[in-house]
Phi, psi and omega in degrees: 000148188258131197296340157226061173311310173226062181196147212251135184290189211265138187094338162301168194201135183278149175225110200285148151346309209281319186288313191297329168292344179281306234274312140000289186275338174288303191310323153309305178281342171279310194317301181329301169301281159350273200298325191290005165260020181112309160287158179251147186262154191216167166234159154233166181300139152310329168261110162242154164314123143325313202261013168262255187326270174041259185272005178281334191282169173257013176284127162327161178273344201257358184267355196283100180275109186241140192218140168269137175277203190287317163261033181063039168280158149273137215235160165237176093335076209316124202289321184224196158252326193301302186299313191288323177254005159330293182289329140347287193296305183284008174250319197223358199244309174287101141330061175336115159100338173265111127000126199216141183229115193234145179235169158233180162194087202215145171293098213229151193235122161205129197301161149228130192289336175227144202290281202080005181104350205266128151297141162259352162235152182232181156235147161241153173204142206178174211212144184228114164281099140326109177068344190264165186207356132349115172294349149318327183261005148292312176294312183318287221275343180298308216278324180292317195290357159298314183304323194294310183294273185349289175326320167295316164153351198276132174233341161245108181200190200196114157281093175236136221255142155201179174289135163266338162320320236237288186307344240220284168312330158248058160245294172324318195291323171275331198236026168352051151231138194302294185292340181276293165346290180305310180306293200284001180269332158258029184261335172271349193274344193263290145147038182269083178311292178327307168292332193302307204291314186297327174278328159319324193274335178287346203257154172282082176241139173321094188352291165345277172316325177276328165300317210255350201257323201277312168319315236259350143261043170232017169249111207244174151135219182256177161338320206291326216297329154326277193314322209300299190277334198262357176291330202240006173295116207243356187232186208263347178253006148309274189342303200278351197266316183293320165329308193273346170259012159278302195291324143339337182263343187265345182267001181256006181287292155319345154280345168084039183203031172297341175307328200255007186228166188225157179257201181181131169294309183271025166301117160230191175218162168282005184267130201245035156277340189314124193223006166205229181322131174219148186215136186242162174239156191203147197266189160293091171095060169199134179282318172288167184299112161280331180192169172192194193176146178189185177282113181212088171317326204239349179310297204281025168261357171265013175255015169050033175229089172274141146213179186276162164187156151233205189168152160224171182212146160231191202255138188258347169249027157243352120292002150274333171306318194295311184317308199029256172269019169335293179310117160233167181239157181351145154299142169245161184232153138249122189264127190262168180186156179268179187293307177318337203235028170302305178312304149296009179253353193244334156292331176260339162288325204289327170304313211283321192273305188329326181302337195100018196274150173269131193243197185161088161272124203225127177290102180341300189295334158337309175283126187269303206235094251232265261269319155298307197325294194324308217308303191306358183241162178268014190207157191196122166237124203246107161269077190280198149063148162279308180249064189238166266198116168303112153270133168231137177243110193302000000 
């Protein structure tokens, strides 16, 4: 027997019947919702150029399933979506000044060195707002992927929104430096508070600066968590980054799901295009991340096409996890049958479907072990005999 016969590379992951039927019905019902909002759904190849998608993406290089074609370009597996349909949109699709609204529903690879429980392939479905640069269209895409999720079955979760502008501007201002910066965005991008604070009280700073670097995880909330950041605020571009999540919160008021989302200041993300609103979403009593999304304004200018955009993605099997046993499935019915008695048995599943019913018609002599086979169905009708009477066993 050959020594990895039956084992998968690492991260990889096989998806038995029962998940591929859940996973189905979420992806199907966020779609649904999507399109009645407008998006068109697209596909891109699985393979992309390193040196376009590649380097656009916000994925480590080390995460990078990469391959040579035939003329020694290097290739990737594409790592996200967001980069692939960038470059889409800014070769063949995108208009200046027309708004352009693209969905997905795709599979994405990012190697992992130590698995941990981590898939290196996952599927997401999200959505890219286009051209629009308008903190309306930040409410747009918050609001649909709140619905989209509804639509899926989830019902206790939290959106939670902040600036990476906003943090960025006062980080630079007090420590105007790149590498000091990059050290406290990833003790927040990690949620390691406890270290953030210890490395603040450590940096040579003014009371002030150390007030206001220390302030900046306790602005949580509402509205107020706004007013709040704009009291200790010093610059002018703190200010427009607190503007747009002021004007961002009366537009998700209109949508009518300001209940479901909260802001947080010291939000950032590892992705690092991301240049203004950024938002993660997270269900109740689940820990991970499920899904997220933001503003990255300067991505299609490296497709030599600038314009703003936004966008979200959620991960579909960590909305199933949230889901858990929500999801049940379908009734199945089997109907077993002799040879003689095919036609009718196939006139009655052949009804049976037309109803939206799931059938399995299946040939007595087929079956070895008839008592394991049934057991897997909820409902078993046995068309037998040349004149014998349909039997059924629940």
């Amino acid at each position: 027997m050959r020594v990895f016969m039956f084992e998968k590379p690492l991260g990889m992951r096989d998806t038995l019947p029962d998940v591929y039927q859940i996973k189905r019905r979420l992806r199907e019902a966020m779609m649904e919702e999507i399109e009645t909002w407008g998006y068109s759904f697209i596909e891109t190849p699985t393979l992309e150029y390193d040196e376009t998608v590649g380097s656009a993406s916000a994925i480590l290089d080390q995460q990078l399933f990469k391959l040579l074609d035939r003329e020694g370009h290097t290739l990737v597996l594409r790592p996200d979506m967001t980069a692939p349909i960038a470059r889409l949109a800014a070769s063949k699709l995108y208009e200046e000044g027309c708004p352009l609204r693209l969905a997905y529903a795709a599979n994405v690879f990012r190697a992992q060195h130590r698995e941990g429980g981590r898939p290196a392939e996952f599927e997401q479905v999200g959505v890219e707002y286009i051209g629009d640069g308008t903190t309306y269209a930040d409410a747009e895409v918050i609001s649909l992927m709140i619905f989209a999720l509804q639509r899926a079955g989830l019902r206790h979760f939290t959106v939670t929104i902040g600036h990476i502008g906003y943090v960025d501007a006062l980080f630079f201002d007090i420590l105007r430096h790149e590498q000091r910066v990059e050290t406290l965005r990833r003790f927040l991008y990690e949620k390691n508070y406890v270290g953030y604070r210890e490395h603040v009280k450590s940096l040579p700073l003014s009371s002030i600066d150390r007030d206001r670097l220390l302030r900046l995880l306790t602005l949580r909330g509402g509205e107020e968590a706004v007013a709040e950041a704009k009291a200790f605020a010093m610059t002018e571009e703190e200010h427009r980054a607190l503007d747009e999540l002021k004007q961002l919160c009366e537009h998700v008021k209109q949508y009518g799901v300001a209940d479901m989302v909260k802001l947080d200041m010291s939000l950032v993300s590892h992705m690092s295009y991301y240049t203004g609103v950024l938002f993660e979403v997270y269900a109740e009593n689940v820990g991970f991340l499920l899904g997220n999304g933001g503003r990255y304004d300067e991505l299609l200018a490296k497709f030599h096409r600038p314009s703003p955009a936004t966008g979200f993605s959620v991960r579909l099997d960590r909305l199933m996890e949230a889901l858990g046993e929500k999801q049940q499935q379908g009734k199945t019915t089997c109907i077993m049958f002799s040879q003689e008695r095919f036609a009718e048995a196939y006139a009655k599943a052949k009804e049976m479907r037309q109803r939206g019913e799931k059938v399995v018609l299946q040939q007595v002599a087929g079956v070895r072990d008839m008592d394991q086979f049934t057991a897997a169905f909820d409902d078993v009708v046995y068309v037998l005999g040349k004149h014998g009477k349909d039997e059924r066993s629940c």
